[in-house]
C-alpha positions as CSV (number, residue, x, y, z in Angstrom):
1,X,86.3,87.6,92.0
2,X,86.7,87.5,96.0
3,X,86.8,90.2,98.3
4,X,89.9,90.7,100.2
5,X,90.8,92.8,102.6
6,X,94.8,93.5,103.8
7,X,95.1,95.8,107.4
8,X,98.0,97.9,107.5
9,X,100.0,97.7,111.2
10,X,98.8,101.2,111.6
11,X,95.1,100.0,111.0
12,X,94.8,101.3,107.3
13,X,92.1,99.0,105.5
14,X,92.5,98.0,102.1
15,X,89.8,96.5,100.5
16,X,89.1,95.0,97.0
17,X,88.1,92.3,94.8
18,X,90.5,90.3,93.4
19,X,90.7,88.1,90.4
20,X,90.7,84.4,90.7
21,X,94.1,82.6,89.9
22,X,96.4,85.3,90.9
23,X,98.6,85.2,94.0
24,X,97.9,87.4,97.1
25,X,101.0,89.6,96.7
26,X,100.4,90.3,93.1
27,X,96.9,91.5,93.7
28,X,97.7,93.8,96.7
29,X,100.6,95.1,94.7
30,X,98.0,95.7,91.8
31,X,95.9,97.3,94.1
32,X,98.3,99.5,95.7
33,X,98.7,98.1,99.5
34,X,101.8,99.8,101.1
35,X,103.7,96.7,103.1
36,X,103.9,94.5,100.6
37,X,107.3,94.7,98.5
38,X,107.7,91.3,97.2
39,X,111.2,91.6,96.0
40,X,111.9,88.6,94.0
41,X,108.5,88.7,92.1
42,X,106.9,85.9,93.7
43,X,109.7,83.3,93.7
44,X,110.1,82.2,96.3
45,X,113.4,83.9,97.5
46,X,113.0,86.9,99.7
47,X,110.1,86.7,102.1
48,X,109.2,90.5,101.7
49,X,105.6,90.0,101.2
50,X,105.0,88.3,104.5
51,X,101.6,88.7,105.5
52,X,99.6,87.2,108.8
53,X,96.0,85.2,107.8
54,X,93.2,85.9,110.0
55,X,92.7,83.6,112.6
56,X,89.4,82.6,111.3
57,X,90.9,82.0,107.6
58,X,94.0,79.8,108.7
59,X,93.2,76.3,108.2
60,X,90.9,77.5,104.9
61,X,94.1,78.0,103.5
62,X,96.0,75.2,101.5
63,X,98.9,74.7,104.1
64,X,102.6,76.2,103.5
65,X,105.1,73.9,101.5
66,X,108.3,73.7,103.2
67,X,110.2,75.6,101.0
68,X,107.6,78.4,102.0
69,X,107.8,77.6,106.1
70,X,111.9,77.8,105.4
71,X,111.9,81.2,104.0
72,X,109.6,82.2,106.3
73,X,112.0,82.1,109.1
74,X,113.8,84.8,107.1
75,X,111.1,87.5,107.8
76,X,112.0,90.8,108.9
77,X,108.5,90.7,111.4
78,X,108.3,87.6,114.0
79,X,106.3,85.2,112.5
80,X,103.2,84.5,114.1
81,X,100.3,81.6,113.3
82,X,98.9,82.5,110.5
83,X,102.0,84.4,108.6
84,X,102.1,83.4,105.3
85,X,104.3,84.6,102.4
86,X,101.5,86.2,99.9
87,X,103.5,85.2,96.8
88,X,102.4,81.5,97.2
89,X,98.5,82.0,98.1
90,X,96.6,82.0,94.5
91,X,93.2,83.0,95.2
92,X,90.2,80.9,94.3
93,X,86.5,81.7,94.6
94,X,85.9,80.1,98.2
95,X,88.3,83.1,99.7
96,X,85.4,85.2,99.8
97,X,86.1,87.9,102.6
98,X,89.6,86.5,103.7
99,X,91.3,89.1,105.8
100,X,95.1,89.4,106.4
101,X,97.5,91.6,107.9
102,X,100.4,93.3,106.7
103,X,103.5,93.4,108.8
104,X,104.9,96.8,110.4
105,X,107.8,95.8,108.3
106,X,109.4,93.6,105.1
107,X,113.4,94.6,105.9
């Protein structure tokens, strides 16, 4: 189980291990992270669990699919490198220490 870590915009540090195989929103929903609302339950349809990947982290990721980049022009926050919608990350073992940051706002 990785250790993840979400920043709030006011600097609030959330951090937890998360089981393998489950998406980012679902475990920072399951672990209580203000920020992330993720609307639609993960499908894909309302980009309210828009996070931004670490610097370090964003090409360790598996690359957006387009549907993802096209709903991520629908975010409430500017996107910025690295913003990702967490409903399509599944975590895997080699995501040890990834670090992301959760928008000042989903709406």
């Amino acid at each position: 189980m990785p250790d993840i870590t979400f920043i709030e915009a006011d600097g609030e540090i959330h951090a937890f291990e998360a089981p393998e195989g489950v998406s980012l929103m679902a475990a920072a929903t399951g672990a209580g992270v203000p920020g992330i609302v993720g609307e639609c339950g993960g499908q894909l349809r309302c980009a309210t669990c828009h996070v931004v990947v670490d610097p370090a982290w964003v090409e360790r990721l598996p690359p957006p699919s387009s549907d993802e980049q096209a709903m991520l022009a629908l975010t409430a926050a500017p996107c910025e490198q690295g913003s990702r919608l967490s409903c399509q990350v599944m975590l895997t073992g080699d995501m040890q220490g990834l670090v992301l940051r959760v928008p000042a706002s989903q709406y």
